[in-house]
Wavefront OBJ file of the C-alpha trace (Angstrom):
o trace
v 0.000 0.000 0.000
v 0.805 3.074 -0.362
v 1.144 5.123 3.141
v 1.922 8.952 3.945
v 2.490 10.827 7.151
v 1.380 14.080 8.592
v 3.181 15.708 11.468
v 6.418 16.923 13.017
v 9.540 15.049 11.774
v 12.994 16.145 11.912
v 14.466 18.770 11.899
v 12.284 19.185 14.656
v 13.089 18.489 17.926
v 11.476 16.239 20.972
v 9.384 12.990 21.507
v 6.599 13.591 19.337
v 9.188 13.945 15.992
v 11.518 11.356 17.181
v 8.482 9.380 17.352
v 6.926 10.509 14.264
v 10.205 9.609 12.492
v 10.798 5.956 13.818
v 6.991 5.258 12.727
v 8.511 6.738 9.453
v 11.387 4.371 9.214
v 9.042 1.523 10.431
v 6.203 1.739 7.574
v 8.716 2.984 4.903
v 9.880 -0.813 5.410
v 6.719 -2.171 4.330
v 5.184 0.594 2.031
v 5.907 3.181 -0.254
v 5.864 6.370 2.286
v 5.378 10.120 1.703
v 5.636 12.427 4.892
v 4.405 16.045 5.209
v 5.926 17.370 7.831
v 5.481 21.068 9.454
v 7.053 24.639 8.023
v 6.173 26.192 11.375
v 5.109 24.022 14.355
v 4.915 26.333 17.029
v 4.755 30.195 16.994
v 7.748 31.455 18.919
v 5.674 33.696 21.687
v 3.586 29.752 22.427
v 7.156 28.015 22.877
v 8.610 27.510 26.496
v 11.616 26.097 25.170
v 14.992 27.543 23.868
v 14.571 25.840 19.943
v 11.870 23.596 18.004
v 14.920 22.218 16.345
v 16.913 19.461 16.447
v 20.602 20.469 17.288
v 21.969 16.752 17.872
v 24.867 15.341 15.862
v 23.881 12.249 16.166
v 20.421 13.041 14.556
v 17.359 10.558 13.738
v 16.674 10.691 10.245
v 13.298 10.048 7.931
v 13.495 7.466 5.550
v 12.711 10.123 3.048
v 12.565 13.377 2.748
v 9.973 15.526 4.392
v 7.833 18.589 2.553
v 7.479 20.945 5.539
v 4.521 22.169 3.800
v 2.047 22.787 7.026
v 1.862 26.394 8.625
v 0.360 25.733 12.742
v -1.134 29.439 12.175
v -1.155 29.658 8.257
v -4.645 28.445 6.637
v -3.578 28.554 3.356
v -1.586 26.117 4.262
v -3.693 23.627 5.518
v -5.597 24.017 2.156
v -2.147 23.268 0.367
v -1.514 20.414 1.972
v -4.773 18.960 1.853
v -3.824 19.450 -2.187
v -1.007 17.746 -1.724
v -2.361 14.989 0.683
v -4.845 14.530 -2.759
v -2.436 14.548 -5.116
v -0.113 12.180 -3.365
v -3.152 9.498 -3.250
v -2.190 7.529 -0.409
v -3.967 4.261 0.902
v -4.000 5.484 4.314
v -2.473 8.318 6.099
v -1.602 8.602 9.588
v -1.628 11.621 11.542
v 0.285 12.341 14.570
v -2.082 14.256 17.358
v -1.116 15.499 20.982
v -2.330 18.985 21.364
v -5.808 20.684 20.345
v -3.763 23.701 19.352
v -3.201 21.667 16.459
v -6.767 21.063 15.941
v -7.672 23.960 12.955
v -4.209 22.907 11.187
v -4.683 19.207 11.076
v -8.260 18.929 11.068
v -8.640 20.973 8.257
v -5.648 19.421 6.466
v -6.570 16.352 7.004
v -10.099 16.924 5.640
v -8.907 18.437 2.798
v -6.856 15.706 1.626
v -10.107 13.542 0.550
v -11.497 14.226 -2.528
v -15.052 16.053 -2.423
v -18.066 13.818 -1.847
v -15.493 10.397 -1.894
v -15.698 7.690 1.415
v -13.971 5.786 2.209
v -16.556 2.904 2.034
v -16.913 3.521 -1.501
v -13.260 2.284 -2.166
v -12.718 6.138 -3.914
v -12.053 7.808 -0.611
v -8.696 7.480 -0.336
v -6.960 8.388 2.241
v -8.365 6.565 5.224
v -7.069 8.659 7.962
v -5.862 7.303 11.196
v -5.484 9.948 14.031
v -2.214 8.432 16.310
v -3.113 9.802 19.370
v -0.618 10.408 21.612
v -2.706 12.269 24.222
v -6.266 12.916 23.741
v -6.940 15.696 26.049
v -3.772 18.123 27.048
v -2.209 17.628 29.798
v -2.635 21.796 30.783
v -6.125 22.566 29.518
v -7.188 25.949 28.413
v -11.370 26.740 27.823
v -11.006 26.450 23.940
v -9.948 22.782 23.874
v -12.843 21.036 23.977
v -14.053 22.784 20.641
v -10.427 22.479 19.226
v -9.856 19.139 19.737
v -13.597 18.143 18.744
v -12.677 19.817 14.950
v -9.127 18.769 14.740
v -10.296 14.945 15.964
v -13.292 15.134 13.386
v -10.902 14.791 10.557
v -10.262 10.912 11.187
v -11.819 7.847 10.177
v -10.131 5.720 13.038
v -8.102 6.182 15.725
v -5.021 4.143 17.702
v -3.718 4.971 21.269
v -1.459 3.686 23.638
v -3.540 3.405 26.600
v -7.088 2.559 27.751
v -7.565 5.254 29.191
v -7.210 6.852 25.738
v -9.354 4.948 24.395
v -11.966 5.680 27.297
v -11.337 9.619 26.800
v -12.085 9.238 22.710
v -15.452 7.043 23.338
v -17.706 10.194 22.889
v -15.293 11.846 20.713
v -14.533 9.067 18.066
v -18.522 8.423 17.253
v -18.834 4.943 16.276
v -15.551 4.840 14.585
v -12.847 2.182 14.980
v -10.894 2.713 17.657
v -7.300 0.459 18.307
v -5.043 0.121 21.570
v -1.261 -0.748 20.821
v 1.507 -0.069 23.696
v 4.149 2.928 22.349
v 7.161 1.149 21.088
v 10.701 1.455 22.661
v 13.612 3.627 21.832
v 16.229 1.419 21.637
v 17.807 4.240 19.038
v 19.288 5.847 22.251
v 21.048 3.228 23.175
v 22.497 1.979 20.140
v 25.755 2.752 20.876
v 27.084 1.069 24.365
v 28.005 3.014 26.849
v 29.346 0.915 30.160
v 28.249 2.085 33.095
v 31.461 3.008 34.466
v 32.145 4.939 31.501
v 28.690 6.992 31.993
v 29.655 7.639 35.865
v 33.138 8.349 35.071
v 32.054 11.062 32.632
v 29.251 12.454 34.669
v 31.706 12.468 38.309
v 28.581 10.080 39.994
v 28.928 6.547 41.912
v 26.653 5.099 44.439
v 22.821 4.647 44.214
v 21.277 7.090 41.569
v 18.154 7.906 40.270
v 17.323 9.296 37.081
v 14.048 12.138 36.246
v 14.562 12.498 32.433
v 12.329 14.680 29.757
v 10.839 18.446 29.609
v 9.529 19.182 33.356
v 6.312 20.303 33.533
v 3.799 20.499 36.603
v 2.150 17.061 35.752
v 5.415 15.228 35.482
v 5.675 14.877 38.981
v 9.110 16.151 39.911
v 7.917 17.787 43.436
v 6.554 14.801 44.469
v 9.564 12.526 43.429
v 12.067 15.756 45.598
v 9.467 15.100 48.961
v 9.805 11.492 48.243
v 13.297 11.542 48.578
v 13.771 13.793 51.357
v 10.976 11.317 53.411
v 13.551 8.660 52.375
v 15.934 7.166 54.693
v 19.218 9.184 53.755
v 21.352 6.034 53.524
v 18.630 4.181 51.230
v 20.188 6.389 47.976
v 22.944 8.619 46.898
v 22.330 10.945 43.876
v 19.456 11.920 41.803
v 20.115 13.569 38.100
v 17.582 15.816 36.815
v 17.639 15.476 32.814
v 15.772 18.191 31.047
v 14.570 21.380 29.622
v 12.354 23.335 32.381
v 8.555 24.519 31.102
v 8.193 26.291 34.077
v 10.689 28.163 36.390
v 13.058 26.356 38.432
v 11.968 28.826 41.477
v 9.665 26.372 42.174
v 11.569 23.639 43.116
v 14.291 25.738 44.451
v 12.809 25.421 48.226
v 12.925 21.431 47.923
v 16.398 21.062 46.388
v 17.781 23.384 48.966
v 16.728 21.666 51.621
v 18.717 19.937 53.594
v 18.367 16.383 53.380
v 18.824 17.068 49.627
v 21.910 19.035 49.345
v 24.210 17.842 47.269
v 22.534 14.566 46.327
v 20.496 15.806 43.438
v 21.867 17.607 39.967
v 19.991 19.366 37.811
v 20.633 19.626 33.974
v 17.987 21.976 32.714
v 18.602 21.754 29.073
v 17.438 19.987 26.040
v 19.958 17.209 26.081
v 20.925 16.267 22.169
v 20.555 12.793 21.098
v 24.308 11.895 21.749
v 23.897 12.302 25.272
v 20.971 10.458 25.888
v 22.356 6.859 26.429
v 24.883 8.169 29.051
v 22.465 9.365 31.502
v 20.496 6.306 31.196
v 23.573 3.896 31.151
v 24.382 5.514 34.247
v 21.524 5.325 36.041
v 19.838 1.944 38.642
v 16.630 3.186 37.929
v 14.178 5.599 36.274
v 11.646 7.424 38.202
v 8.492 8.543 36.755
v 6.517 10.010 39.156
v 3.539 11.372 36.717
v 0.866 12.888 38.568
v -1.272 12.020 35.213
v 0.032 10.623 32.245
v -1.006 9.270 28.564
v 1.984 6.859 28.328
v 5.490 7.619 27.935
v 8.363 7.950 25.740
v 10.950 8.300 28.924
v 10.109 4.711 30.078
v 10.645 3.204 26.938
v 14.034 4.712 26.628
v 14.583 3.652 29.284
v 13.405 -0.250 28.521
v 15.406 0.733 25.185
v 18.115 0.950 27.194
v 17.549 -1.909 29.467
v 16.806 0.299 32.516
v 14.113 -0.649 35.295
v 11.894 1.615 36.099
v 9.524 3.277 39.504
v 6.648 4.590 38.174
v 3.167 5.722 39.214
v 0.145 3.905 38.689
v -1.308 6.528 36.120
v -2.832 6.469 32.617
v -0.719 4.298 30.484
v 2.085 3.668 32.693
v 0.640 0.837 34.448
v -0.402 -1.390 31.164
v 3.848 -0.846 30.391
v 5.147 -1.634 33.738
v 4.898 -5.107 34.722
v 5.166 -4.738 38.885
v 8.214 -6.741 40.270
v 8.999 -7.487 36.003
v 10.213 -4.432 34.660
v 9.872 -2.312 37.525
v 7.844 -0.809 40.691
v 4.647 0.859 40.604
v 3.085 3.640 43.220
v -0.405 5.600 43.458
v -0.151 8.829 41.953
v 0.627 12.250 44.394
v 1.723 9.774 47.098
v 5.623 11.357 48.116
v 5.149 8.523 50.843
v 4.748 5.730 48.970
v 7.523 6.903 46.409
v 9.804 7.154 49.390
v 8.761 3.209 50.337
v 9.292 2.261 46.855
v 12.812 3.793 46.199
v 13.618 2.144 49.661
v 12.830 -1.248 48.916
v 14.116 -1.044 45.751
v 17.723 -0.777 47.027
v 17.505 -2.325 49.905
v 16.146 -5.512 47.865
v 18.922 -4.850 45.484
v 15.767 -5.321 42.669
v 17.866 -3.902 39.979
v 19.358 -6.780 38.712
v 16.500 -8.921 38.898
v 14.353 -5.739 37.218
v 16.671 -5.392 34.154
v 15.928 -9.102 33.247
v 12.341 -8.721 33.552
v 12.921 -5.685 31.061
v 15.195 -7.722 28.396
v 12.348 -10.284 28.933
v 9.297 -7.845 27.903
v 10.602 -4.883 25.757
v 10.080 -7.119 22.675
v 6.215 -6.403 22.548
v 7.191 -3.271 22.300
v 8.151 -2.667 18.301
v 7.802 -0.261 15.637
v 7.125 -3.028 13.628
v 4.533 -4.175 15.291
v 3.227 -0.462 15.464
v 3.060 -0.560 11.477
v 1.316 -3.726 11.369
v -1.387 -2.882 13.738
v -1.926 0.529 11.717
v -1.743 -1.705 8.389
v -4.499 -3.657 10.033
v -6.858 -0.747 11.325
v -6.289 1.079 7.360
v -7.630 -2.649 5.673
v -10.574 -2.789 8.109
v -11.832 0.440 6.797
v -11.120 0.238 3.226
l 1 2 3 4 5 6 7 8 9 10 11 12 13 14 15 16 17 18 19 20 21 22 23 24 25 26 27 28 29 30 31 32 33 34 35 36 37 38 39 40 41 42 43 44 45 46 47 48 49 50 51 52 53 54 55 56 57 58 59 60 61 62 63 64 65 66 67 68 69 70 71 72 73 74 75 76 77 78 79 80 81 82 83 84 85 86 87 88 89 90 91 92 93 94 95 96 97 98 99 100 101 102 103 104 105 106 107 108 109 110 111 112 113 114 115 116 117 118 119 120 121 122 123 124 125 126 127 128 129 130 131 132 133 134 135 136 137 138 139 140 141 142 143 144 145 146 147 148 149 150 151 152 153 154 155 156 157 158 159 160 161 162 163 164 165 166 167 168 169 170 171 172 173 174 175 176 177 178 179 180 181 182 183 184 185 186 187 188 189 190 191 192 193 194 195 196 197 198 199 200 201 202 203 204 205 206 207 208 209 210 211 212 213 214 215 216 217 218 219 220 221 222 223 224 225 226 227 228 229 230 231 232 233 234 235 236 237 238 239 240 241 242 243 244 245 246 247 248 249 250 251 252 253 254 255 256 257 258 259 260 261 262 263 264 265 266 267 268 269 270 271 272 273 274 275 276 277 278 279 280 281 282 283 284 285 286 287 288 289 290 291 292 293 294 295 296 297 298 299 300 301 302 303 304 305 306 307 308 309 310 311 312 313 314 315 316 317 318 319 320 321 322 323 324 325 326 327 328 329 330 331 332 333 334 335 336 337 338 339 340 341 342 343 344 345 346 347 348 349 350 351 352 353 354 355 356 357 358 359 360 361 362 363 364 365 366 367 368 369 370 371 372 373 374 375 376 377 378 379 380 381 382 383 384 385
């Protein structure tokens, strides 16, 4: 068949267009693949972040190369690229969505890109369009998101997700159409390159017990709660906590809890975007990954961190818990609980779980494929034709 893609690629930056690109490399495998990517994803004054581009020298390529054809804020564009979507006749296209901001560009886009009056029941519709959704609803709502997600969502014929709990969220949303769970698939691209672990602790200056937060910190992330975890912690139960990643709010805020005492000098913060090269170090380095999510969809940071062979301590949110396989691949908390997080980061040391963990994740991360990914969206395109 012939397949295309809509959304972010590189040169962009982040999990959504590492994502989007691995898909790419995936289905180009199997199909004959076009991919639209975006001109302008975000307009500068709506970005938190220092750059929407990818600055890595080790970068993750497409298969082929992208049009950045779609404007976020440009309607003409959407228009064009509908054109193009038409023109390019794919069997099915997939569509990347995470944000209702996105909802006027890809919804129109994406309804564009089938020919007036055509379904795809009458085997002239091409393309059917398959809305990826990475998170339903935002994470940080605003009052217009209900109506922008509701038009950007009304421009798909089916819909995957990675989580029941997605799939719960889209029941009123998708009306009758299909709707497919599949887990997210691991980045094992991180950690392609071996890095020991005394390498990664030699480079970094760390030994002992150490946790790692990774990814973009933002309020539902968690971090507080991990910091009050750790300071309710029996001091000799771990050493060091890293801090991986580019701040979307200030670091004021956690300023009181990493100055406190029973935290000094055991945690480091790296607030940056860390480039691609850098990745596997951190994780190489670290006994386990802590993803204290107050609310999550899934997450790309615990399958880098499976990529990379790395247990991890997660909450029992959203998607988390269908990934983590308690006392397999890792530990798993309620939500907002600092206490229970302390417990958990206790017992995992004192048990000394993290061999036993990291077998449990070579044992399970092969579910988790891009292949797989393809053939489940192959599957959910032939249903509809």
């Amino acid at each position: 068949m012939k397949a295309a893609i809509l959304g972010p690629t590189y040169p962009h930056r982040g999990g959504i267009a590492h994502y989007t690109t691995l898909l790419a490399q995936a289905l180009s495998k199997r199909h004959e693949l076009s991919i639209l990517s975006f001109r302008r994803l975000y307009p500068g004054l709506l970005f938190p972040g220092t750059t929407q581009f990818d600055t890595s020298r080790d970068a993750i390529e497409p298969p082929v190369a992208p049009e950045p054809i779609l404007d976020s804020v440009n309607p003409f564009s959407w228009f064009r690229t509908g054109a193009r979507l038409r023109a390019l006749r794919p069997d099915f296209l997939v569509v990347p969505w995470w944000h209702p901001f996105f909802g006027p560009s890809l919804g129109t886009a994406a309804r564009a890109a089938r020919a007036k009056g055509a379904s795809s029941a009458s085997g002239g519709g091409k393309p059917v369009r398959i809305y990826l959704c990475h998170n339903v609803a935002p994470h940080e709502s605003t009052p217009l998101d209900r109506a922008l997600t509701a038009y950007g969502l009304g421009g798909a014929d089916a819909f995957l997700v990675h989580a029941r709990s997605e799939a719960e969220k889209l029941e009123r949303l998708a009306r009758g159409r299909p709707v497919r769970i599949h887990p997210h698939p691991t980045y094992a691209v991180f950690s392609e390159k071996t890095v020991s672990r005394e390498e990664a602790r030699r480079v970094l200056g760390l030994e002992g017990r150490m946790l790692l937060f990774f990814g973009y910190v933002r309020p539902y992330k968690g971090l507080g709660d991990l910091l009050t975890a750790l300071r309710l912690a029996r001091p000799d139960a771990w050493d060091h906590l890293v801090v991986v990643g580019e701040f979307y709010e200030p670091e004021a805020r956690y300023r009181p809890l990493l100055d406190d005492p029973a935290l000094h000098g055991r945690v480091r913060v790296v607030n940056r975007y860390v480039p691609n090269e850098e990745v596997a170090r951190y994780f190489a380095a670290a006994d386990v990954v802590a993803l204290p999510y107050r609310e999550a969809t899934g997450s790309g940071i615990a399958q880098i961190a499976f990529g990379a062979g790395v247990p991890v301590i997660a909450t029992r949110t959203g998607g988390l818990e269908e990934v983590v396989e308690e006392g397999v691949s890792g530990l798993l908390v309620p939500p907002r609980d600092p206490q229970a997080l302390a417990r958990a980061i206790e017992r995992f040391f004192d048990e000394n779980l993290g061999a036993r963990l990291r077998e449990g994740v070579a044992r399970t991360r092969g579910r988790f494929s891009w292949d797989g990914l393809a053939e489940a969206l192959e599957s959910l395109a032939r249903d509809c034709l």
